[in-house]
C-alpha angles and dihedrals in degrees: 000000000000119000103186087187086066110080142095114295133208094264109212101210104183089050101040082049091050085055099052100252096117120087115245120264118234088259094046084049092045090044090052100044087044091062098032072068086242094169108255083236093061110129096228109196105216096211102192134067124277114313119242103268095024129210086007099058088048099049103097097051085043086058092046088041115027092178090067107153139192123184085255091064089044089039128079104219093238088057083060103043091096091058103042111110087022100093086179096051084047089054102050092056080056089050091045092049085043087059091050111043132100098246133013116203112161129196095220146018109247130152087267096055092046095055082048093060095044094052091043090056094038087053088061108300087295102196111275123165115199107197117233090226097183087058095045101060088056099046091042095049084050091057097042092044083059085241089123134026125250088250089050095048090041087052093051096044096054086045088058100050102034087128106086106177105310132137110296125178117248113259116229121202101193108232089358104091095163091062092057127109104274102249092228088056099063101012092161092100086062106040108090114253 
């Protein structure tokens, strides 16, 4: 069966990343995490596999957080011989070191993070920031243009992201479904009380 809708398309980058679709660099993440007031000393669990461009494109959220971990660092590589070649069985040590962190603060909002959410929340509202990144690029490209101050930026961005983890009420987009709240995101209006 042929599906023409289904090709490659012309990706705008500049304007995909201005409406929040794109995930957050590491200096987008560092910067945020900087004025969200995260302490520098902080061990930060990167739970995915090596970024495009490697050490270079890291580099600034290494300097701004020098404990940065993967399961590869906590693991001996004889612990994760039985899960190399299986990406789902990988993923799932990530998800299990998600559940159990301090903070969870993804980049993007896949179907992973979202179940994070969801279980962390499930687990007794366990703190989880989830970045408005479409506010945060704007917010990030005013402060590095010099049009606000690092106190102001740092303001904004605290105002933006005041809900940790907490209960939040299901959005509902009428006739949109795909625009709701993902149920295993925020499970609490389903779990019986």
């Amino acid at each position: 069966m042929h599906y023409p809708w289904w090709k490659v398309k012309e990706i705008d980058s500049n304007l995909v990343r201005s409406i929040g679709i794109c995930p957050l660099t590491p200096e987008e993440t560092a910067l945020t995490l900087k004025a969200l007031g995260i302490d520098p000393r902080m061990q930060i669990f990167i739970a995915a596999g090596d970024i495009y461009g490697g050490e270079k494109r890291m580099a600034p959220l290494r300097e701004a957080f020098p404990n940065l971990i993967k399961k590869e660092t906590l693991l001996d590589p004889s612990d994760l011989e039985p899960f190399q070649n299986h990406s789902n069985k990988m993923a799932a040590l990530d998800y299990i070191l998600s559940i159990e962190i301090d903070i969870f603060v993804p980049t993007y909002s896949g179907n992973m993070d979202k179940v994070v959410e969801g279980h962390r929340r499930y687990l007794g509202y366990k703190s989880t920031i989830i970045p408005n990144r479409y506010a945060l690029v704007r917010l990030i490209d005013q402060y590095k243009n010099g049009t606000i101050s690092w106190e102001e930026f740092s303001r904004v961005v605290k105002l933006a992201h005041t809900r940790r983890g907490g209960p939040i009420t299901r959005s509902v987009v009428p006739l949109k479904p795909k625009l709701e709240d993902y149920f295993y995101s925020n499970p609490q209006e389903c779990l019986p009380q």
